[in-house]
N, CA, C and O atoms as CSV, one atom per row, in Angstrom:
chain,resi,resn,atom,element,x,y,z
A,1,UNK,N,N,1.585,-9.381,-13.285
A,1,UNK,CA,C,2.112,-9.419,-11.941
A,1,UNK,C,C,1.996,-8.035,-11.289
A,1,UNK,O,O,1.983,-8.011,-10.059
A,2,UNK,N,N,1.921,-7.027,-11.878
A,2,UNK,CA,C,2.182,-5.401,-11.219
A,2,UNK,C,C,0.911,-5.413,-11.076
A,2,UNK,O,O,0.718,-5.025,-9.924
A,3,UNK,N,N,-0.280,-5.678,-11.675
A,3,UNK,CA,C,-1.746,-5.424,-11.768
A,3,UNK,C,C,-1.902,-6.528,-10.365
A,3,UNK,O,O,-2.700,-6.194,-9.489
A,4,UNK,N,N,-1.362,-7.421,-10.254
A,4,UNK,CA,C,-1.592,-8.510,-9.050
A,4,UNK,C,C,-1.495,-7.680,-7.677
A,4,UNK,O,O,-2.518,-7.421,-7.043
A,5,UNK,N,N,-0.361,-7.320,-7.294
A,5,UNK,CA,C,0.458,-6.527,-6.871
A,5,UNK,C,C,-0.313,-4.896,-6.397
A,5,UNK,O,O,-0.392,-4.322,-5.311
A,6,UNK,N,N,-0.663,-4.636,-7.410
A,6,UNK,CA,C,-1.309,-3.363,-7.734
A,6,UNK,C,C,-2.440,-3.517,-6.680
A,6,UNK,O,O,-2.664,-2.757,-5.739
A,7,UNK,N,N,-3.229,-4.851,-7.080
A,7,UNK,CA,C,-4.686,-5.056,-6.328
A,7,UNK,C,C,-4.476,-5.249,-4.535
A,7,UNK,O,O,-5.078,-4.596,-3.683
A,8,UNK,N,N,-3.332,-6.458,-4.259
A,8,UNK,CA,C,-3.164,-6.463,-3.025
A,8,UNK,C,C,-2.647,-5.274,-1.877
A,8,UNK,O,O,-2.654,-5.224,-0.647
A,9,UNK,N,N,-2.199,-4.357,-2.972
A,9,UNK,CA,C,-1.763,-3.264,-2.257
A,9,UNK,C,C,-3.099,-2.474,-1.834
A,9,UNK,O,O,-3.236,-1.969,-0.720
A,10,UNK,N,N,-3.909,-2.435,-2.684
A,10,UNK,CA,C,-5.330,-1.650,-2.053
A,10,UNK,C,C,-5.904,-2.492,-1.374
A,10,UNK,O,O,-6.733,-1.978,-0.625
A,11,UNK,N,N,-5.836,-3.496,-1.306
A,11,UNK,CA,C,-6.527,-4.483,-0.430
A,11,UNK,C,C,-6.263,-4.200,0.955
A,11,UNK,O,O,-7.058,-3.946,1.860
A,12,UNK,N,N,-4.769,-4.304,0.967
A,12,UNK,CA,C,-3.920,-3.776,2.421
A,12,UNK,C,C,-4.546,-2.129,2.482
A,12,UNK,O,O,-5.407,-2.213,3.359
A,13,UNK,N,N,-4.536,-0.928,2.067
A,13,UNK,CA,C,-4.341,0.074,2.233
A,13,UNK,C,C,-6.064,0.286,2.496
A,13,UNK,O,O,-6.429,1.279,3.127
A,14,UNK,N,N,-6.862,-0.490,2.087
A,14,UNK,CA,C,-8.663,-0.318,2.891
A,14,UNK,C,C,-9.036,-1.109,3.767
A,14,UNK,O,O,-10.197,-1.069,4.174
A,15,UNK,N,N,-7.863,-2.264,4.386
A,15,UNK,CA,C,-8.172,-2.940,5.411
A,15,UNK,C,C,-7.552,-1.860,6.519
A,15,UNK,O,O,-7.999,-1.831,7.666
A,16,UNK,N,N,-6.544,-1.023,6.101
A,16,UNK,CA,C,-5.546,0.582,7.546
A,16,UNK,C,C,-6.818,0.983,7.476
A,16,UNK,O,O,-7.367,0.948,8.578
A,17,UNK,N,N,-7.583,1.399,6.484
A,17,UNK,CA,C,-8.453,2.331,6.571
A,17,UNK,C,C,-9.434,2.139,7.733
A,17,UNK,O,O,-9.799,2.908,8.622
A,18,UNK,N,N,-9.821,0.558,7.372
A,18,UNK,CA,C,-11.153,0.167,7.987
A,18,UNK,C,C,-10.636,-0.097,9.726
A,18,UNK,O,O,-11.474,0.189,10.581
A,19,UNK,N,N,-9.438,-0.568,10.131
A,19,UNK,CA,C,-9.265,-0.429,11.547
A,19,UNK,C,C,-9.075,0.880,11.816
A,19,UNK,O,O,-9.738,1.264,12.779
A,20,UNK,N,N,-8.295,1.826,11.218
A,20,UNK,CA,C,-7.994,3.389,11.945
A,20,UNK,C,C,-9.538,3.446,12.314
A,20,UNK,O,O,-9.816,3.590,13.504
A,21,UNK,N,N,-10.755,3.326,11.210
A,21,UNK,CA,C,-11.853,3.611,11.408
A,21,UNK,C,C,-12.327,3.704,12.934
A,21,UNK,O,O,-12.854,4.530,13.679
A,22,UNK,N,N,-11.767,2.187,12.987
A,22,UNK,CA,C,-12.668,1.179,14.292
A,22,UNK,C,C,-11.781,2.168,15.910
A,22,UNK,O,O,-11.909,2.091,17.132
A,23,UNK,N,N,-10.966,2.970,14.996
A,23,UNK,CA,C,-10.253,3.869,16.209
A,23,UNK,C,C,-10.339,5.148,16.565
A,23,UNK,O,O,-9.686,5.759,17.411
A,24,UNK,N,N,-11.439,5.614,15.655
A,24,UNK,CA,C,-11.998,6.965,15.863
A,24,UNK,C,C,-12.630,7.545,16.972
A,24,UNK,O,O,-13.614,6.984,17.456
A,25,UNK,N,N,-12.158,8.691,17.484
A,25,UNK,CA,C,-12.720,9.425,18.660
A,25,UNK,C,C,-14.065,9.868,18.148
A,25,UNK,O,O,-14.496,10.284,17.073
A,26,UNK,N,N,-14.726,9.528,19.757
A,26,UNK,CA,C,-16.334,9.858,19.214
A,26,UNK,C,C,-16.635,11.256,19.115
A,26,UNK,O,O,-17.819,11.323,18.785
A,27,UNK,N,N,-16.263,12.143,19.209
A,27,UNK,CA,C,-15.941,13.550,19.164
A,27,UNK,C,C,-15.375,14.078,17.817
A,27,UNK,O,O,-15.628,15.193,17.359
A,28,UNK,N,N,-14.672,13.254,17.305
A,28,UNK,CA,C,-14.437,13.756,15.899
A,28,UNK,C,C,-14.699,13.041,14.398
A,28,UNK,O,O,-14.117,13.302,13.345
A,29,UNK,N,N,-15.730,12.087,14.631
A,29,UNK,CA,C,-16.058,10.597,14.458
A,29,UNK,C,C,-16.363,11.373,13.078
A,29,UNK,O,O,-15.515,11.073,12.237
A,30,UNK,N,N,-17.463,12.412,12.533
A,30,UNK,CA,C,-17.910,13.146,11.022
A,30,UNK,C,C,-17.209,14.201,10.662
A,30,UNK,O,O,-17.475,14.901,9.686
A,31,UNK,N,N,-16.389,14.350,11.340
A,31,UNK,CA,C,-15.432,15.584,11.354
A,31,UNK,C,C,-14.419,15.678,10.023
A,31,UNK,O,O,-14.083,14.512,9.813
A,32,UNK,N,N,-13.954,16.313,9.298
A,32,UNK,CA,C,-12.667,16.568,8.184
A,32,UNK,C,C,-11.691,17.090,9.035
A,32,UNK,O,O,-12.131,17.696,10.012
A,33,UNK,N,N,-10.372,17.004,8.905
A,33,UNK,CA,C,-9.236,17.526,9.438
A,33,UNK,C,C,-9.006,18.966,7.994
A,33,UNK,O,O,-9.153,18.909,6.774
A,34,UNK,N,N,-8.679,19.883,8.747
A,34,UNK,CA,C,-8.404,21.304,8.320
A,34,UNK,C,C,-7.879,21.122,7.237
A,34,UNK,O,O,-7.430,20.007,6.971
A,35,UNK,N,N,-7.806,22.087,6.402
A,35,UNK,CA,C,-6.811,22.130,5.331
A,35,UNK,C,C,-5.543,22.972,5.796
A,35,UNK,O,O,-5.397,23.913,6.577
A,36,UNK,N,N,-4.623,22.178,4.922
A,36,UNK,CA,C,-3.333,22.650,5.016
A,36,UNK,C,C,-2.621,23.841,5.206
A,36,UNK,O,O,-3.618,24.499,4.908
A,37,UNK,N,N,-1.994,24.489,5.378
A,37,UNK,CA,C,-1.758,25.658,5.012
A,37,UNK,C,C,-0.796,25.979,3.508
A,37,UNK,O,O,-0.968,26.636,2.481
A,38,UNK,N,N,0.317,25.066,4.098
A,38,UNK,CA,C,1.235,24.751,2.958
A,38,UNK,C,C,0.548,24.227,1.748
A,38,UNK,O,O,-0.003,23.128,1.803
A,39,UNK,N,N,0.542,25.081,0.437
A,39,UNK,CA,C,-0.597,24.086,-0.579
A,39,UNK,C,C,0.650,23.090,-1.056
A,39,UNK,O,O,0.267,21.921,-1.019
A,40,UNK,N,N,1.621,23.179,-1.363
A,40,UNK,CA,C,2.141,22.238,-1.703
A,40,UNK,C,C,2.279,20.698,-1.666
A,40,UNK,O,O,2.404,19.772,-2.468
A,41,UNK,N,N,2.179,20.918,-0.140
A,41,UNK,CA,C,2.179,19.993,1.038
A,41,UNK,C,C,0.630,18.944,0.622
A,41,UNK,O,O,0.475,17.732,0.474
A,42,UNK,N,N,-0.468,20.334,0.533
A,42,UNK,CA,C,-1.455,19.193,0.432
A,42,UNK,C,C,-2.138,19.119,-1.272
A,42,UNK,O,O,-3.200,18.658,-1.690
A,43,UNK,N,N,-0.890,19.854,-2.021
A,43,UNK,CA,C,-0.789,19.076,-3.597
A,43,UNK,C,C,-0.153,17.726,-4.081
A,43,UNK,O,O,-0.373,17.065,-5.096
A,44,UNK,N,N,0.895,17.486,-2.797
A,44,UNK,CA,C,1.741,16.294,-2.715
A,44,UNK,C,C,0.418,15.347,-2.310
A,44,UNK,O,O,0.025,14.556,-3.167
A,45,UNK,N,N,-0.297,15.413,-0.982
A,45,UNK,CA,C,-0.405,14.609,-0.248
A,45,UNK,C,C,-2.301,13.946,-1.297
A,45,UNK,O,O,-2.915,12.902,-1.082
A,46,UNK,N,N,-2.540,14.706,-1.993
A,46,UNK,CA,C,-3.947,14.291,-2.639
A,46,UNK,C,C,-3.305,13.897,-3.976
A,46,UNK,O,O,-4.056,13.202,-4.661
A,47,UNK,N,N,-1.820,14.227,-4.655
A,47,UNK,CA,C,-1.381,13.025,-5.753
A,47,UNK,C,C,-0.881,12.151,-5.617
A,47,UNK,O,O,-0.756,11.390,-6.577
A,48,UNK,N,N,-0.231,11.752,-4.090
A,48,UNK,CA,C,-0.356,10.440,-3.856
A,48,UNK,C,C,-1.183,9.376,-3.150
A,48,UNK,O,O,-0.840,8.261,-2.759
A,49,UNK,N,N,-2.718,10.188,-3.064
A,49,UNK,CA,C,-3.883,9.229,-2.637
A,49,UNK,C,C,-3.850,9.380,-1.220
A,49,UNK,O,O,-4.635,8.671,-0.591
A,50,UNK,N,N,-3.061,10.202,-0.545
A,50,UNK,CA,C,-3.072,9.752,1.141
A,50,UNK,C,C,-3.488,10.733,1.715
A,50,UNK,O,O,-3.015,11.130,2.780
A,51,UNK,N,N,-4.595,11.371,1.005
A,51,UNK,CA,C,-5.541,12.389,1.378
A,51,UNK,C,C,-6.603,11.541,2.433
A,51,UNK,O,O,-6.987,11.971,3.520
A,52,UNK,N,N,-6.943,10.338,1.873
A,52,UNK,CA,C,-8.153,9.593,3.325
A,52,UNK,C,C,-7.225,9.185,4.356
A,52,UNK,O,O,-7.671,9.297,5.498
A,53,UNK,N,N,-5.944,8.700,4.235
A,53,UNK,CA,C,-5.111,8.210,5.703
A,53,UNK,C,C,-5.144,9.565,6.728
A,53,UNK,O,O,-5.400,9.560,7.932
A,54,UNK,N,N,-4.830,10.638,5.936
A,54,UNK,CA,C,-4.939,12.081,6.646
A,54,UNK,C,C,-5.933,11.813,7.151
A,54,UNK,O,O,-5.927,11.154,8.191
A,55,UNK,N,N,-7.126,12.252,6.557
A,55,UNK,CA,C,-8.241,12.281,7.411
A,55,UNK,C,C,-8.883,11.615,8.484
A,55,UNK,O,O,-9.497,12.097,9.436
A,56,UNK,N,N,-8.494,9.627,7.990
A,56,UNK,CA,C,-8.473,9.288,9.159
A,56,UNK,C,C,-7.974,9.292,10.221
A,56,UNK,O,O,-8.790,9.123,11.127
A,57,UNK,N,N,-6.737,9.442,10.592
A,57,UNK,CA,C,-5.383,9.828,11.504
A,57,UNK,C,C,-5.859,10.853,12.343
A,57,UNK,O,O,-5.641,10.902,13.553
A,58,UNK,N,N,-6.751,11.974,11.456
A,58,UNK,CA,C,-7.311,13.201,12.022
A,58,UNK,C,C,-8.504,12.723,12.954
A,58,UNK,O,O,-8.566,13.104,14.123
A,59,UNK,N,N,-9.355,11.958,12.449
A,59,UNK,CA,C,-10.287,11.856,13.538
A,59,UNK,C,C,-9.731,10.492,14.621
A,59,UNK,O,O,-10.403,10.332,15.640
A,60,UNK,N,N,-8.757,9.722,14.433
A,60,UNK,CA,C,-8.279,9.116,15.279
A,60,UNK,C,C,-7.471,9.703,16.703
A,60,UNK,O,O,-7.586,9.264,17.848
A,61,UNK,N,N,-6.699,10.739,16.264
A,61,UNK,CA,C,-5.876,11.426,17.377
A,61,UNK,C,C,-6.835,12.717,17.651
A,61,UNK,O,O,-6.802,13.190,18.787
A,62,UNK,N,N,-7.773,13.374,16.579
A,62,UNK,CA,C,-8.206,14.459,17.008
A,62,UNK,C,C,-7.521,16.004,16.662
A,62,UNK,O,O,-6.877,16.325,15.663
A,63,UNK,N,N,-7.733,16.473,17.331
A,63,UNK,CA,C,-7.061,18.414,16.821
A,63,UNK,C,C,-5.959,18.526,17.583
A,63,UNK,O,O,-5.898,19.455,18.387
A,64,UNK,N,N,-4.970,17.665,17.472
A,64,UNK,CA,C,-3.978,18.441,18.227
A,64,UNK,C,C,-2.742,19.347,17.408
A,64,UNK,O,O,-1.918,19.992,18.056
């Protein structure tokens, strides 16, 4: 059941991926969002996998 569970959760979490996609500014469309300053911040944020939501978010809203 956790392995069930396990799967539908990535299922959900690359279908966010694939619309943020479909919401990307064409201006920042190949772009990476900066690195952090705080390393902590982005030691947290790449051991819990939400290193690509960052990035997409980044080219969705852009550099602000």
């Amino acid at each position: 059941m956790y392995d069930a569970i396990g799967e539908r959760i990535q299922a959900y979490q690359e279908e966010i991926l694939r619309r943020l996609g479909e919401m990307e500014r064409a201006d920042y469309k190949d772009q990476e969002a900066p690195k952090l300053k705080n390393s902590n911040k982005a030691k947290t944020i790449r051991q819990r996998g939400e290193e690509p939501l960052r990035q997409a978010f980044y080219r969705m809203i852009g550099g602000i």
